[in-house]
Structures are given as C-alpha cells and as structure tokens.
N, CA, C and O atoms as a Maestro MAE file, in Angstrom:
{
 s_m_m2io_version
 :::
 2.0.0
}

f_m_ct {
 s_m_title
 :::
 protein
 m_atom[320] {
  # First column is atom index #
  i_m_mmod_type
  r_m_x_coord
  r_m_y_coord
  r_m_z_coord
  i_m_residue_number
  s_m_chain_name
  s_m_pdb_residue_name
  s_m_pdb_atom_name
  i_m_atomic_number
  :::
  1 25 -122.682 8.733 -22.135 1 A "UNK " " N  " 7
  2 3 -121.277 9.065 -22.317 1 A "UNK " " CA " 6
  3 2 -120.616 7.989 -23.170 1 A "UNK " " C  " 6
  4 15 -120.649 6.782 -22.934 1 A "UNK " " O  " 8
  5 25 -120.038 8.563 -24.151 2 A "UNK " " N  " 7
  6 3 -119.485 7.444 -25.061 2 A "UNK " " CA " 6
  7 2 -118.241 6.846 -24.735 2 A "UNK " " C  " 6
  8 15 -117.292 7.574 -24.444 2 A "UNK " " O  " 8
  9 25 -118.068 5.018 -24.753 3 A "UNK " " N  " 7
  10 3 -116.442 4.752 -24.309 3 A "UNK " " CA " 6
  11 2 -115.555 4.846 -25.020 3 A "UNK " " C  " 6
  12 15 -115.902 4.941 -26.197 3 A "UNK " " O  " 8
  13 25 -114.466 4.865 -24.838 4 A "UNK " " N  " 7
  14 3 -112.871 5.123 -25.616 4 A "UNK " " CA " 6
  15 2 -113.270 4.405 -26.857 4 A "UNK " " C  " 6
  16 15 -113.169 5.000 -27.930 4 A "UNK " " O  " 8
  17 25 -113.688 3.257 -26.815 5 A "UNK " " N  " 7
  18 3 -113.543 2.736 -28.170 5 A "UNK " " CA " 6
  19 2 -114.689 3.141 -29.169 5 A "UNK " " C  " 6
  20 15 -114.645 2.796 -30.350 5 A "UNK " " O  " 8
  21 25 -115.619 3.818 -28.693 6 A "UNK " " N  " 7
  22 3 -116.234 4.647 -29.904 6 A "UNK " " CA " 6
  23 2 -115.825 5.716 -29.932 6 A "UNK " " C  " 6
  24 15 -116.030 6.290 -31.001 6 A "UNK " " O  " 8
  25 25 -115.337 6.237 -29.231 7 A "UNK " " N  " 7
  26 3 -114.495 7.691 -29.328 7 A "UNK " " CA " 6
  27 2 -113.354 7.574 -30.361 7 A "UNK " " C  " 6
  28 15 -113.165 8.536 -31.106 7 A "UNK " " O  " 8
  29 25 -112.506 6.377 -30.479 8 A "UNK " " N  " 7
  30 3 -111.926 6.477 -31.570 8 A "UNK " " CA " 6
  31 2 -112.001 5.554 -32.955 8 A "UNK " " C  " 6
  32 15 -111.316 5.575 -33.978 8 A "UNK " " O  " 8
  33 25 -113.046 4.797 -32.575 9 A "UNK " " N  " 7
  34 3 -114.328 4.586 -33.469 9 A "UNK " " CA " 6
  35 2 -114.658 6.294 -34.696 9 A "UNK " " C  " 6
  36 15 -114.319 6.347 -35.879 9 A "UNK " " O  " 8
  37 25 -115.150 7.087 -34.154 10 A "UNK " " N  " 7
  38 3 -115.406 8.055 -34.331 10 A "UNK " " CA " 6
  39 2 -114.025 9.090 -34.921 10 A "UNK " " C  " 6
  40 15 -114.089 9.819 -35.911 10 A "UNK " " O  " 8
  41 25 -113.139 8.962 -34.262 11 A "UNK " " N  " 7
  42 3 -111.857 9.551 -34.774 11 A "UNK " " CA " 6
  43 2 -111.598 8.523 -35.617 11 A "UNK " " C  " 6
  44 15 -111.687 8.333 -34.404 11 A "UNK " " O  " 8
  45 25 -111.458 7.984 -36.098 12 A "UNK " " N  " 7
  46 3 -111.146 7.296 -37.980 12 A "UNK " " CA " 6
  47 2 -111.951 7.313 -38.430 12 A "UNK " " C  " 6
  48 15 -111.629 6.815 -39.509 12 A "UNK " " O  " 8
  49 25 -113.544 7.658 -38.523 13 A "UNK " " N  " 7
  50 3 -114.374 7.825 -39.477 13 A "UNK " " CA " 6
  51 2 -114.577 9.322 -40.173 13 A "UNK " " C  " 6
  52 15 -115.044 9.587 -41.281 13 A "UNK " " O  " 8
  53 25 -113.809 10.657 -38.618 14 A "UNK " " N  " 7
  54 3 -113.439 11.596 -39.060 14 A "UNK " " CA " 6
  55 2 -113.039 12.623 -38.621 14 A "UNK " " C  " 6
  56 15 -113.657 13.673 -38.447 14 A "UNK " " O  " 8
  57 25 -111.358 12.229 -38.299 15 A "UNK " " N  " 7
  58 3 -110.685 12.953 -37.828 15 A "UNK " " CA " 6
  59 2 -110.583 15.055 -37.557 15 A "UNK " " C  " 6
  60 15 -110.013 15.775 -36.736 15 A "UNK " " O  " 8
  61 25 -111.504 15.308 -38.795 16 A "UNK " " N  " 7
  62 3 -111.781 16.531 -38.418 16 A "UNK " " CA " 6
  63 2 -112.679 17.105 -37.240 16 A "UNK " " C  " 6
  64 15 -112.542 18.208 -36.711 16 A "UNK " " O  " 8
  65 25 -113.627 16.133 -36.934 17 A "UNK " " N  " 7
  66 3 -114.559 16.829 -36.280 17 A "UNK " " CA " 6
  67 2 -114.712 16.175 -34.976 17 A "UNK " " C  " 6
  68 15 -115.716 15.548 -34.639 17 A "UNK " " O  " 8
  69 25 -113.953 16.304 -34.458 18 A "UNK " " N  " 7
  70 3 -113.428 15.489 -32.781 18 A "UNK " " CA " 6
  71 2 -112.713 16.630 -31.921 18 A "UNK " " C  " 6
  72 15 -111.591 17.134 -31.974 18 A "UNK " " O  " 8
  73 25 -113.938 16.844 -31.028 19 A "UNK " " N  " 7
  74 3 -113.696 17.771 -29.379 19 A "UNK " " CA " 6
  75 2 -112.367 17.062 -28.841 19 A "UNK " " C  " 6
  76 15 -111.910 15.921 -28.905 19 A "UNK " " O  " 8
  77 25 -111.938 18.358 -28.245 20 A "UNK " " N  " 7
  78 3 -110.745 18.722 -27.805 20 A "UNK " " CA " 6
  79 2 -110.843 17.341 -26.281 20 A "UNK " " C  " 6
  80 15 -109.854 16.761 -25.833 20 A "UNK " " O  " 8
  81 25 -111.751 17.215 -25.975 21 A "UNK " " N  " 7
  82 3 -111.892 16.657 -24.610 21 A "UNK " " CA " 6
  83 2 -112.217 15.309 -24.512 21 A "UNK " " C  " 6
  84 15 -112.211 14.448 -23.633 21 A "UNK " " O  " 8
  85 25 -112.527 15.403 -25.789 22 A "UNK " " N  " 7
  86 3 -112.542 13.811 -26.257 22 A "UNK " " CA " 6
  87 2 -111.562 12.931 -26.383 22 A "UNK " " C  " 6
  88 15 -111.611 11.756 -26.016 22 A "UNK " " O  " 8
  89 25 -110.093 13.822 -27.225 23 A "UNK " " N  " 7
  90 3 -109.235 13.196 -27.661 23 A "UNK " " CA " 6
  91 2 -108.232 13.309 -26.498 23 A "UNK " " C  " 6
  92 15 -107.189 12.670 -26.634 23 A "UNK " " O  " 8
  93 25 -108.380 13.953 -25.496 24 A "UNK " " N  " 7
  94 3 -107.827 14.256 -24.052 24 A "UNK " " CA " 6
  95 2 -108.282 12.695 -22.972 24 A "UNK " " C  " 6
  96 15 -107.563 12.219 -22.094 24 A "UNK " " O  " 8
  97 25 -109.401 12.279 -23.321 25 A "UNK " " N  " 7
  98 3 -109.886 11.209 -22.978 25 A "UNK " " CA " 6
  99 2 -109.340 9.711 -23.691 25 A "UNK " " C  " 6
  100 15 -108.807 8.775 -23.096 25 A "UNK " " O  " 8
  101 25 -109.573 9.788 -24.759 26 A "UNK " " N  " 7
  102 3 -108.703 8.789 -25.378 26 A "UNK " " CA " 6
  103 2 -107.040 8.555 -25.264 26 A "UNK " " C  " 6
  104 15 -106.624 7.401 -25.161 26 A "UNK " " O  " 8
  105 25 -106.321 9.428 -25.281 27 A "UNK " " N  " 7
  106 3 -105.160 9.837 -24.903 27 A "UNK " " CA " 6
  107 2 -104.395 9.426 -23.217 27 A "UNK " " C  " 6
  108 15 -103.314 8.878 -23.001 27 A "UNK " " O  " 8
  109 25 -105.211 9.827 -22.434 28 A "UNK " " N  " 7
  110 3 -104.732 9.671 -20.780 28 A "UNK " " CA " 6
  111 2 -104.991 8.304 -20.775 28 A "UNK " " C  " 6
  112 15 -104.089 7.612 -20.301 28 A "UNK " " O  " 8
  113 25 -106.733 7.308 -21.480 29 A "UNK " " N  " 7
  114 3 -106.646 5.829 -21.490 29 A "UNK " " CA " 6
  115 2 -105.837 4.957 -21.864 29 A "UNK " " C  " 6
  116 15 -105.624 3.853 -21.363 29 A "UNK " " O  " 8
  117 25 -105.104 5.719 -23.266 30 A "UNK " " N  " 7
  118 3 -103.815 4.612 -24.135 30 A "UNK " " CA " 6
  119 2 -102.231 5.339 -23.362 30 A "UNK " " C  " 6
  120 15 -101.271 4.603 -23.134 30 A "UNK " " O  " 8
  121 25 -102.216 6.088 -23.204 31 A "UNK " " N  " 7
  122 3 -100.878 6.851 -22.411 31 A "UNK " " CA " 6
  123 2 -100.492 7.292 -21.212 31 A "UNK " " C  " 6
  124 15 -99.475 7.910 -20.899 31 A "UNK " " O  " 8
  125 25 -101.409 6.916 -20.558 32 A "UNK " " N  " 7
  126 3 -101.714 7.713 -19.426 32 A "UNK " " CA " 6
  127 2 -101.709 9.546 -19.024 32 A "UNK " " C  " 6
  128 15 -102.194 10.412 -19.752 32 A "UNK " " O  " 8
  129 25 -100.951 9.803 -17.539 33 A "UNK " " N  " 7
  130 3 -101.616 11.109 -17.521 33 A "UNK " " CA " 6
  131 2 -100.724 11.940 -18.601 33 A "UNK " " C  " 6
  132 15 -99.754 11.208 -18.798 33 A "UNK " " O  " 8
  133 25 -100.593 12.983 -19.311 34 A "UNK " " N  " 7
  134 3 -99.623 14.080 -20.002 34 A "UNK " " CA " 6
  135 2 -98.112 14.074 -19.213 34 A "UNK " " C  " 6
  136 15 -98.109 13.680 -18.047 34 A "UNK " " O  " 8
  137 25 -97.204 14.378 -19.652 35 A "UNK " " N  " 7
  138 3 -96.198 15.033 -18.969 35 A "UNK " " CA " 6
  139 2 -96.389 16.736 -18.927 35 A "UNK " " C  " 6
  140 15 -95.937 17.543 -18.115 35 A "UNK " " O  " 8
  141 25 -97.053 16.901 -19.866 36 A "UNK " " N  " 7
  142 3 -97.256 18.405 -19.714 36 A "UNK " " CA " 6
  143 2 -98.372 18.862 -19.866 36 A "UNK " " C  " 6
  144 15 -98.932 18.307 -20.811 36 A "UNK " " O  " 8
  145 25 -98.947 19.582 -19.407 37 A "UNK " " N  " 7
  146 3 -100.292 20.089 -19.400 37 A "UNK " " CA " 6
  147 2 -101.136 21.021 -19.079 37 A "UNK " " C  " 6
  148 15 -102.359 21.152 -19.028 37 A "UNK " " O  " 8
  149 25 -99.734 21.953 -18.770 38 A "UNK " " N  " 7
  150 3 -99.842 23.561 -17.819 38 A "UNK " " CA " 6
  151 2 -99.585 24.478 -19.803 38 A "UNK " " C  " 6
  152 15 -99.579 25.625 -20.249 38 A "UNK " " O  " 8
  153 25 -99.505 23.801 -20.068 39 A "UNK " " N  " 7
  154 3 -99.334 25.287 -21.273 39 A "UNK " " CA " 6
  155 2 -100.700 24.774 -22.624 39 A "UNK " " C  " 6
  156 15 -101.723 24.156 -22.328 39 A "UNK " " O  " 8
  157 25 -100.401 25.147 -23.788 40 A "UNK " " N  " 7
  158 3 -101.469 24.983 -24.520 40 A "UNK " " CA " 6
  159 2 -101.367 23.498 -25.326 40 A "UNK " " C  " 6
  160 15 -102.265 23.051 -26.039 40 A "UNK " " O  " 8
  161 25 -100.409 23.004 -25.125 41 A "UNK " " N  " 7
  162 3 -100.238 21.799 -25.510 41 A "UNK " " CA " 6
  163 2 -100.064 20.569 -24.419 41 A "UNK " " C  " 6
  164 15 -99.384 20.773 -23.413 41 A "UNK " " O  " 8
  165 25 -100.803 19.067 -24.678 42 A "UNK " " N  " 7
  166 3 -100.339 18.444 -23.794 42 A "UNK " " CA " 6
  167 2 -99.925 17.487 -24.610 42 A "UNK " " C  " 6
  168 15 -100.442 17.158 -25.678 42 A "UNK " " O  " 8
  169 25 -98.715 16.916 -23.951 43 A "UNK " " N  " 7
  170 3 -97.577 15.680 -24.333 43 A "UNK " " CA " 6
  171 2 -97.703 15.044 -23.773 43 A "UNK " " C  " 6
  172 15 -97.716 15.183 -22.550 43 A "UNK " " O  " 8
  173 25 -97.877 13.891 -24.455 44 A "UNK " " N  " 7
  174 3 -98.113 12.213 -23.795 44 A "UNK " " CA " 6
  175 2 -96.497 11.375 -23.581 44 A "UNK " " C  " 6
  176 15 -95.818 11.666 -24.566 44 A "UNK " " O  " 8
  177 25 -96.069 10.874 -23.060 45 A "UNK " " N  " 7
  178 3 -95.062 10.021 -22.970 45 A "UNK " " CA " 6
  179 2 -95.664 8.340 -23.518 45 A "UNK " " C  " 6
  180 15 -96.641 7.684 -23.156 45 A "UNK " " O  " 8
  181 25 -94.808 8.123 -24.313 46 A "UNK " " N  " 7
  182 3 -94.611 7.074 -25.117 46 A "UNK " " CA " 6
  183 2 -93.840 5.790 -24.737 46 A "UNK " " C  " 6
  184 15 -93.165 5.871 -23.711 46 A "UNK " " O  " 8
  185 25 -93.837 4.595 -25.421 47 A "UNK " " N  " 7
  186 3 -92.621 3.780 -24.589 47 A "UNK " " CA " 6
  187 2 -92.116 3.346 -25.815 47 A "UNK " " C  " 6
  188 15 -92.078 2.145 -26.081 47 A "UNK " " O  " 8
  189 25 -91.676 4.314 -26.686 48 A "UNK " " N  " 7
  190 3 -90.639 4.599 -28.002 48 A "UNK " " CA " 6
  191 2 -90.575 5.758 -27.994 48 A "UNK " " C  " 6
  192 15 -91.333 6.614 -27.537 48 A "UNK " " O  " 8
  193 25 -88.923 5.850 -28.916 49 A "UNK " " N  " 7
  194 3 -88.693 7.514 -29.197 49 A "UNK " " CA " 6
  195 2 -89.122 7.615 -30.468 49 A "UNK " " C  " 6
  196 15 -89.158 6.604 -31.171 49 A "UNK " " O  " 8
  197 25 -89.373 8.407 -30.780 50 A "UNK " " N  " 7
  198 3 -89.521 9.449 -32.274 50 A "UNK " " CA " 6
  199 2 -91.119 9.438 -32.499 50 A "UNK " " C  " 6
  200 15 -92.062 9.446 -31.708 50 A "UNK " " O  " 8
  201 25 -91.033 9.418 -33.861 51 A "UNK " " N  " 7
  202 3 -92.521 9.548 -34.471 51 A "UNK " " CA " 6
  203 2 -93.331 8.093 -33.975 51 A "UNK " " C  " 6
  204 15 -92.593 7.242 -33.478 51 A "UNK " " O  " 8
  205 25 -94.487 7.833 -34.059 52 A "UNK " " N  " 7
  206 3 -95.192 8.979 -33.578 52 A "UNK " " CA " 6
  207 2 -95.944 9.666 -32.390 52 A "UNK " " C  " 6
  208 15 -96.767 9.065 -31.700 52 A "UNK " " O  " 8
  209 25 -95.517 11.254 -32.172 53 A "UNK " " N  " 7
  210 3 -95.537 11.579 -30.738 53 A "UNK " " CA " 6
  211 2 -96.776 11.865 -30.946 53 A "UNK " " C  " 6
  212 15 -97.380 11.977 -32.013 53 A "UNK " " O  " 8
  213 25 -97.248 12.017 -29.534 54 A "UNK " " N  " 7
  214 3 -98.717 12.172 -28.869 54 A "UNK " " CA " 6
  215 2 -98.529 13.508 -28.360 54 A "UNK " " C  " 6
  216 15 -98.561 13.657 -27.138 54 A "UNK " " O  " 8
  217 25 -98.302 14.684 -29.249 55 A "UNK " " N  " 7
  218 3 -98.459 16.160 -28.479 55 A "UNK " " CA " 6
  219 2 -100.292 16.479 -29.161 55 A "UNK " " C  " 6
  220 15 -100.956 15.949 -30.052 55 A "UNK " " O  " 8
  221 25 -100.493 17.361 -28.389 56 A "UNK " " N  " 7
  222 3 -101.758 17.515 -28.931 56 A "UNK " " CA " 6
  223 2 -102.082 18.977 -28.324 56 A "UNK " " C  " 6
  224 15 -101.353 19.272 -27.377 56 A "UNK " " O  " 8
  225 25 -103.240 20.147 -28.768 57 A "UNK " " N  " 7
  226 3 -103.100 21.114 -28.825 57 A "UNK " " CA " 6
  227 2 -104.545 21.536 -29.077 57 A "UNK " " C  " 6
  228 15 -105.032 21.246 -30.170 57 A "UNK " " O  " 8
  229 25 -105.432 22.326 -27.988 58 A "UNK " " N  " 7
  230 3 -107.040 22.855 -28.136 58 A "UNK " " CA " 6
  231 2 -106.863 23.844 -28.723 58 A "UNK " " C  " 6
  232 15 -105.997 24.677 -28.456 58 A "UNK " " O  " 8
  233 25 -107.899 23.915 -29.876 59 A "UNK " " N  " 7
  234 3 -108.252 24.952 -31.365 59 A "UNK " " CA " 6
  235 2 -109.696 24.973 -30.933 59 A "UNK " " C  " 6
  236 15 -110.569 24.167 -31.250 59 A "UNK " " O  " 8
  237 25 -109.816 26.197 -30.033 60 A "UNK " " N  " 7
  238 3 -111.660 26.577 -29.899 60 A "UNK " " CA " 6
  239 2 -112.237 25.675 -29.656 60 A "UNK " " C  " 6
  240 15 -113.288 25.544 -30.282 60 A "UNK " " O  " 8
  241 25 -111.791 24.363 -28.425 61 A "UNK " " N  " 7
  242 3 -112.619 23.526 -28.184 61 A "UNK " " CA " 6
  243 2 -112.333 22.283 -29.144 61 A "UNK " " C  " 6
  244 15 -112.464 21.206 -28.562 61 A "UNK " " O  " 8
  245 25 -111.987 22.202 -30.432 62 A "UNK " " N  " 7
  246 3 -111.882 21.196 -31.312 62 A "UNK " " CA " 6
  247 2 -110.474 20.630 -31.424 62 A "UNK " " C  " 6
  248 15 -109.724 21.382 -30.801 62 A "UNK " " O  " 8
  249 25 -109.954 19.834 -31.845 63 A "UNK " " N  " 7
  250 3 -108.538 18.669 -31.819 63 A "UNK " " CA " 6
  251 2 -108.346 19.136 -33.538 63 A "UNK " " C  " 6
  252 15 -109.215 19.199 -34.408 63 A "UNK " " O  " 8
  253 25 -106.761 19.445 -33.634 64 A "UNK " " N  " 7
  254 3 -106.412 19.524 -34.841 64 A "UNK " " CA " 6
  255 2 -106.819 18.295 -35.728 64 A "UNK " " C  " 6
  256 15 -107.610 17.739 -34.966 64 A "UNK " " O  " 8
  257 25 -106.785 17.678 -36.631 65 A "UNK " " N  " 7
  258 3 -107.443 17.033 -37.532 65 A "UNK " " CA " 6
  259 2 -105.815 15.952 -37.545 65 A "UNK " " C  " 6
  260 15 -105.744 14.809 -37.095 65 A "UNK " " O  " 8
  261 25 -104.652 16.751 -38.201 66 A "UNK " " N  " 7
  262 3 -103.282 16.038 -38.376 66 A "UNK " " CA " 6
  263 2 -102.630 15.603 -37.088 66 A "UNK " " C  " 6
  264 15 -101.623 14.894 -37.073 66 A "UNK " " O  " 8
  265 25 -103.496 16.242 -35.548 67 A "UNK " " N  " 7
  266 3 -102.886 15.647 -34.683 67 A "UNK " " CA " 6
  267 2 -103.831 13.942 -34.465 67 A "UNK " " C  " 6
  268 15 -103.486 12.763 -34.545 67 A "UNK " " O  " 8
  269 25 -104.792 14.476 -34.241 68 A "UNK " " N  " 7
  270 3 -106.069 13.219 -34.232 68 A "UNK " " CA " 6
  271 2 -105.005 11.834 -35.338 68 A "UNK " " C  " 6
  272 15 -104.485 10.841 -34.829 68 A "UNK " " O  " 8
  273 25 -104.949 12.135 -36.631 69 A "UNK " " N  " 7
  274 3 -104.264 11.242 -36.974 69 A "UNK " " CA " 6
  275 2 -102.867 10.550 -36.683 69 A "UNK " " C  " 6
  276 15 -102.340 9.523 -37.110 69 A "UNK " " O  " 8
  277 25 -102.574 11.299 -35.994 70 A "UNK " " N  " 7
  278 3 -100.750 10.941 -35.176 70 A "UNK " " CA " 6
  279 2 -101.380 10.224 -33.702 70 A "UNK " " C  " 6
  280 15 -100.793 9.252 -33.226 70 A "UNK " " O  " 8
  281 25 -102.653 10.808 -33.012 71 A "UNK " " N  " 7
  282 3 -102.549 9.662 -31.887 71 A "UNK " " CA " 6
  283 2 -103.254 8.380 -32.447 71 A "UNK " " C  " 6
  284 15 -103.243 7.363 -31.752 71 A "UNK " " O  " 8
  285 25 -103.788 8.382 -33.517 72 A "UNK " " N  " 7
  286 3 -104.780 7.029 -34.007 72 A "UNK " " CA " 6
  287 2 -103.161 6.227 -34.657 72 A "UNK " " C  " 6
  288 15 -102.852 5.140 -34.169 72 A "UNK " " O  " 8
  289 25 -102.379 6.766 -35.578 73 A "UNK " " N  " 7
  290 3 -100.925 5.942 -35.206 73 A "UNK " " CA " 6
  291 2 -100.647 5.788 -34.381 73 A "UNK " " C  " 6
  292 15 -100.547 4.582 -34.156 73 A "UNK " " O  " 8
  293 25 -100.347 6.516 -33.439 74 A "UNK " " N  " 7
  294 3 -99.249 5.826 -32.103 74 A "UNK " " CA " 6
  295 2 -100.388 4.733 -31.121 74 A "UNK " " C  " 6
  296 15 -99.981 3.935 -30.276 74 A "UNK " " O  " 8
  297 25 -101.661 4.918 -31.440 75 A "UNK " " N  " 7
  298 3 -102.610 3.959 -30.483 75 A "UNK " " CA " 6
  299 2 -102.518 2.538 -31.663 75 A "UNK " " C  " 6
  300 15 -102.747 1.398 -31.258 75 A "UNK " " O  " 8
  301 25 -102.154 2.822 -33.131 76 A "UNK " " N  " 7
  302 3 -102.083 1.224 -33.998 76 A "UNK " " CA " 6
  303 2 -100.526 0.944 -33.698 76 A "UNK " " C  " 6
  304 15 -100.097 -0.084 -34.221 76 A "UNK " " O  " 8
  305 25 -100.100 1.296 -33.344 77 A "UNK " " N  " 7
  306 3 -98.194 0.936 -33.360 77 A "UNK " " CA " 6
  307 2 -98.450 0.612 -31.307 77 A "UNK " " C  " 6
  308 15 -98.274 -0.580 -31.059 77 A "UNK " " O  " 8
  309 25 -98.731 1.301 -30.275 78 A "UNK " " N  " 7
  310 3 -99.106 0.356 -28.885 78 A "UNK " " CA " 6
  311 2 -100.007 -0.610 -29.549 78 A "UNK " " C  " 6
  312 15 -99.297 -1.498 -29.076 78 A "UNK " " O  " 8
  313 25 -100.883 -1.252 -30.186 79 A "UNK " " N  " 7
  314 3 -101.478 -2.529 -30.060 79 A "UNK " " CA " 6
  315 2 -100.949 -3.094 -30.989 79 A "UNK " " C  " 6
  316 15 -101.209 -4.290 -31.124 79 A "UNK " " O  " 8
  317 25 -100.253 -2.601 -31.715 80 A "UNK " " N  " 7
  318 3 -99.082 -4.016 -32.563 80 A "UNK " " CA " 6
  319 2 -98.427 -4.864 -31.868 80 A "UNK " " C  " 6
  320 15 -97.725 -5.708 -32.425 80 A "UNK " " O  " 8
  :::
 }
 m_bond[319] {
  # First column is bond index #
  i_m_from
  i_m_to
  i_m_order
  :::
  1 1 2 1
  2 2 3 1
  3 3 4 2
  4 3 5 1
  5 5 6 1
  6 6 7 1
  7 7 8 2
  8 7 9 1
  9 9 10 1
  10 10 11 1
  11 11 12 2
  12 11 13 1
  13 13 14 1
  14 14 15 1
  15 15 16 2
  16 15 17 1
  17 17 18 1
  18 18 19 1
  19 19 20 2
  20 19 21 1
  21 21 22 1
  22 22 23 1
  23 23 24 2
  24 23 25 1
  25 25 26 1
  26 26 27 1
  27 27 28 2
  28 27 29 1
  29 29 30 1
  30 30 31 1
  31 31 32 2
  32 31 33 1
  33 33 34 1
  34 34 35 1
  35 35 36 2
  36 35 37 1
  37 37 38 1
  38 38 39 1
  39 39 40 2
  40 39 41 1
  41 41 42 1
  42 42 43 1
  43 43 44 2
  44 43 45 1
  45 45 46 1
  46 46 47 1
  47 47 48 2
  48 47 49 1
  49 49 50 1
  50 50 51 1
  51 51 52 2
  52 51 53 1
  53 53 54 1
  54 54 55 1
  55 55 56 2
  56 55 57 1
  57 57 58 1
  58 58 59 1
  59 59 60 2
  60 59 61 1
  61 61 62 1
  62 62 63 1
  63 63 64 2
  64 63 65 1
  65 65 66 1
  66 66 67 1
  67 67 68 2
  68 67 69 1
  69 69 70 1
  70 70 71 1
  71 71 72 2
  72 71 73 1
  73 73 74 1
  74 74 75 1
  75 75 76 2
  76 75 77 1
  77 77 78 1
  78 78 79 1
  79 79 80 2
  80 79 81 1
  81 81 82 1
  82 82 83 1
  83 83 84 2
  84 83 85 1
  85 85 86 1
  86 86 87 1
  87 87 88 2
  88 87 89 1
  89 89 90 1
  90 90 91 1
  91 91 92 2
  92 91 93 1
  93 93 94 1
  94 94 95 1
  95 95 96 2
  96 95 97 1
  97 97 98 1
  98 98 99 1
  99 99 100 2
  100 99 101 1
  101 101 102 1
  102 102 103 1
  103 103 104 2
  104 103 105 1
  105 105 106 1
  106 106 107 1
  107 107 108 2
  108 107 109 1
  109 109 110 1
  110 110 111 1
  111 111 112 2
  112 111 113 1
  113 113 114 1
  114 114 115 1
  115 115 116 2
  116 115 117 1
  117 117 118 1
  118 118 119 1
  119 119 120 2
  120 119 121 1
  121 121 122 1
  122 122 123 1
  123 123 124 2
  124 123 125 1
  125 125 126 1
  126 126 127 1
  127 127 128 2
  128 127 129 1
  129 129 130 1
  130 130 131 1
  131 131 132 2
  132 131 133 1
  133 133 134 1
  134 134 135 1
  135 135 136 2
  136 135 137 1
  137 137 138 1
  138 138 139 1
  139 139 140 2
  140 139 141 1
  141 141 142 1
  142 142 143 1
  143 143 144 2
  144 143 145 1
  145 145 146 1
  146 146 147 1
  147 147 148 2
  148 147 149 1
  149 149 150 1
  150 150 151 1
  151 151 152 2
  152 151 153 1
  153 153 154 1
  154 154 155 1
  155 155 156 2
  156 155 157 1
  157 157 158 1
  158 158 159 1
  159 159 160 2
  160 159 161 1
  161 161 162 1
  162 162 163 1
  163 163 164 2
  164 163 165 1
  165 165 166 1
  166 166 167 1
  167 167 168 2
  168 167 169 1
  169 169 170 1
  170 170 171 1
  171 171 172 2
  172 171 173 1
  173 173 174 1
  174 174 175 1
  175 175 176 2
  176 175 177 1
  177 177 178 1
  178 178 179 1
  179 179 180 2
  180 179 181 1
  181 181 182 1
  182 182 183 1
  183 183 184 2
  184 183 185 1
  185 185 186 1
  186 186 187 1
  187 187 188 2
  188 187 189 1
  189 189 190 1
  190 190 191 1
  191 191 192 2
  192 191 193 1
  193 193 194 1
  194 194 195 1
  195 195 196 2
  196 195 197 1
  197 197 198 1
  198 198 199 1
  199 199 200 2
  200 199 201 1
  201 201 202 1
  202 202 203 1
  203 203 204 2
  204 203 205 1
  205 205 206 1
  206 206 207 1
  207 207 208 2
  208 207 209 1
  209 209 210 1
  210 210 211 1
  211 211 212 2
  212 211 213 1
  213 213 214 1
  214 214 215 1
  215 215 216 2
  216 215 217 1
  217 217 218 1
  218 218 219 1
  219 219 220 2
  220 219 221 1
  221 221 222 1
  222 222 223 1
  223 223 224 2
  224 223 225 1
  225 225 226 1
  226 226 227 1
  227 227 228 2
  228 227 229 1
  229 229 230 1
  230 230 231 1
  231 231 232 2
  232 231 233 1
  233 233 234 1
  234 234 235 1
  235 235 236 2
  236 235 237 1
  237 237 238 1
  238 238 239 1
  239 239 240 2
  240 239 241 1
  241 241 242 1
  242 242 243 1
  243 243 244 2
  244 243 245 1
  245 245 246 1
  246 246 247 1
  247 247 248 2
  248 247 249 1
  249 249 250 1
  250 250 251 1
  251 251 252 2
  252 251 253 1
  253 253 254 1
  254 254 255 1
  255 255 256 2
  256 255 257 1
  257 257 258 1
  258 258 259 1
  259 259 260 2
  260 259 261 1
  261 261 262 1
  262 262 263 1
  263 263 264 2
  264 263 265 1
  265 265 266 1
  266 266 267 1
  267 267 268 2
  268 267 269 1
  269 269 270 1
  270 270 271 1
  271 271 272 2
  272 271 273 1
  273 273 274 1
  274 274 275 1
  275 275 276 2
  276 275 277 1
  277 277 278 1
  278 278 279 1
  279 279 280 2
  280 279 281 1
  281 281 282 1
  282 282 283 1
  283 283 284 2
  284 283 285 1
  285 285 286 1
  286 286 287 1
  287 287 288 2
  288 287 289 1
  289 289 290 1
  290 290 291 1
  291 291 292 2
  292 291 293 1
  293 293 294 1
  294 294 295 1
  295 295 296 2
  296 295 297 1
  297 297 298 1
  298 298 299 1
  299 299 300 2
  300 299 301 1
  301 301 302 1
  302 302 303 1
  303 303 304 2
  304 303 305 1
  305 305 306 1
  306 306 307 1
  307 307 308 2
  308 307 309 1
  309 309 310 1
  310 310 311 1
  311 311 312 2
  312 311 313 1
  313 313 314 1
  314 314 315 1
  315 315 316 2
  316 315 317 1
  317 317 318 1
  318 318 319 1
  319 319 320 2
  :::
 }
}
C-alpha cells in the first residue's frame, strides 16, 4: 500500500491518472475528514477562505485531472 507521500509523489508527476480513492486518501491526511460527503462531491474545509478549495468529485473511479491540481496547491500553500 503506497504512503501519502508517494501518492502525491505520483499526483505531480501526473495528475491525470490518479484513482478517485487515492486522492480521497491524500485529502482526509492534509484536511482531515470532508464536510460533505453524502452527495457526489466531497469538500474539504480549509483554514483560509477562497481559492484554493479542496472540492473534489469521482469520474468512473478516476479524480478529475484540474481538481488533482487544486489539492496539490492547497497541500503547497498548508506547508508554506
């Protein structure tokens, strides 16, 4: 089982091709649990407002590509 940090190891080498359950994993480690998670999208709570948000959204098992790149920002802006 691979840890968070090759998981997003792996999401910047290429954001297209990263499971839905993966980036669900990386996500609950840097944000903890969703605020939402009963519909097709789950939203992360942040400890800033605006961009960039952590919503994220399963496409047949796979992670949109432009969302993958919005949580790999908001995970370089928490370790700034």
């Amino acid at each position: 089982m691979a840890t968070v940090a090759d998981l997003v190891a792996k999401m910047r080498r290429n954001p297209k091709g990263v499971n839905f359950a993966d980036l669900c994993k990386v996500c609950d480690y840097y944000f903890g649990e969703p605020r939402q998670s009963g519909s097709s999208h789950r939203i992360y709570q942040t400890p800033w407002q605006g961009n960039p948000r952590v919503n994220i959204q399963n496409d047949k098992g796979k992670a949109k590509a432009y969302q993958v790149r919005q949580v790999l920002k908001a995970i370089d802006k928490l370790e700034a």
